[in-house]
N, C-alpha and C positions, 0 to 999 in steps of 0.2 A: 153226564155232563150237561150243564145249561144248553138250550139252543144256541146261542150267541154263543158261543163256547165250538159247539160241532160245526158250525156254519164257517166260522173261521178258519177251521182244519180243512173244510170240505174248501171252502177257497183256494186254504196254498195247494192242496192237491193238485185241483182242479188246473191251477195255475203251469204247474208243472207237469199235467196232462199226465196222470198216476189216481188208480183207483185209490181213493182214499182207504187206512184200516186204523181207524180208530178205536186205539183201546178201551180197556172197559177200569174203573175207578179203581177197581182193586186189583189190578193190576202193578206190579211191583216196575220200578224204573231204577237204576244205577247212579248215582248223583256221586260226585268226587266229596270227599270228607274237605276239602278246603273249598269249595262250592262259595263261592258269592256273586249275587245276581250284577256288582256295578264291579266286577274284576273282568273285563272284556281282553280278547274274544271270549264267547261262550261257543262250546263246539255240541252237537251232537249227534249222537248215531245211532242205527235203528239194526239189530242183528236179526236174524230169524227167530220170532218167537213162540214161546209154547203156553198152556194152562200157566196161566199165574203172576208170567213172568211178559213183560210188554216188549222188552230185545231192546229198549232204548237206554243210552248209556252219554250220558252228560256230563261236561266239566268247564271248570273258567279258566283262564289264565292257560297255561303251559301244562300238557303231560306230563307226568310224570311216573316213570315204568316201576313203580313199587307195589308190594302185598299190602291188600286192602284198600288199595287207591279209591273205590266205589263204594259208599253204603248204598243198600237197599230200601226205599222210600214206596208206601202206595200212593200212586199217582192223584188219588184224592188230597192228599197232603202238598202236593207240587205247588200250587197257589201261593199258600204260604212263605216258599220256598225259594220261588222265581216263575209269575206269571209272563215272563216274555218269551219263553219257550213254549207255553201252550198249546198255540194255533201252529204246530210245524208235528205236532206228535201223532197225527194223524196221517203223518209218510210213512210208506209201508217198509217193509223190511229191505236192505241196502242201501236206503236214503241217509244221506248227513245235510247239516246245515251248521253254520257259523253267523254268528253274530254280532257285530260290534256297533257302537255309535253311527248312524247316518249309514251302515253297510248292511246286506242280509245277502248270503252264498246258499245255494239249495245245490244238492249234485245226487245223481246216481252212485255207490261204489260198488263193484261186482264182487269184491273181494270181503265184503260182510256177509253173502250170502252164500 
């Protein structure tokens, strides 16, 4: 990822007094199949991750408890996708954030990890 790009992750970290762990491009992220970047809130979550897989799982608007809810995206592709999530991917694993118009929530949950 760009400098400007890592700096900004290493920011909210920092922010939040958490070792940053920023993934690596090919790294795979969850994105809801009804994903739009201007349907706010945007929520997302960071699981324990392993080879390949980054544990971060994203959506807009309202959950919804269904099969498939998540495609699989490499994180190189995110840009594209929704760059206003960028600078938060770099919380490590248990971290979520929300985000809406004029709002940003960052939090610990112990129950993702």
């Amino acid at each position: 990822m760009e400098n400007k790009l890592i700096n900004s992750q290493i920011r909210i970290c920092e922010e939040n007094n958490v070792v940053p762990d920023i993934p690596l491009l090919t790294d795979k992220i969850g994105i809801s199949k009804i994903f739009k970047a201007d349907n706010y809130p945007i929520h997302g979550l960071r699981h324990t991750h392993s080879s390949g897989e980054s544990g971060w799982y994203v959506w807009s608007g309202e959950y919804e408890e269904i099969e498939d809810f998540f495609s699989p995206y490499h994180l190189l592709h995110i840009p594209d996708k929704c760059k206003i999530i960028l600078p938060y991917l770099g919380l490590p694993s248990g971290w979520r954030f929300l985000l809406a118009p004029s709002h940003e929530d960052i939090w610990f949950d112990d129950k993702l990890i």
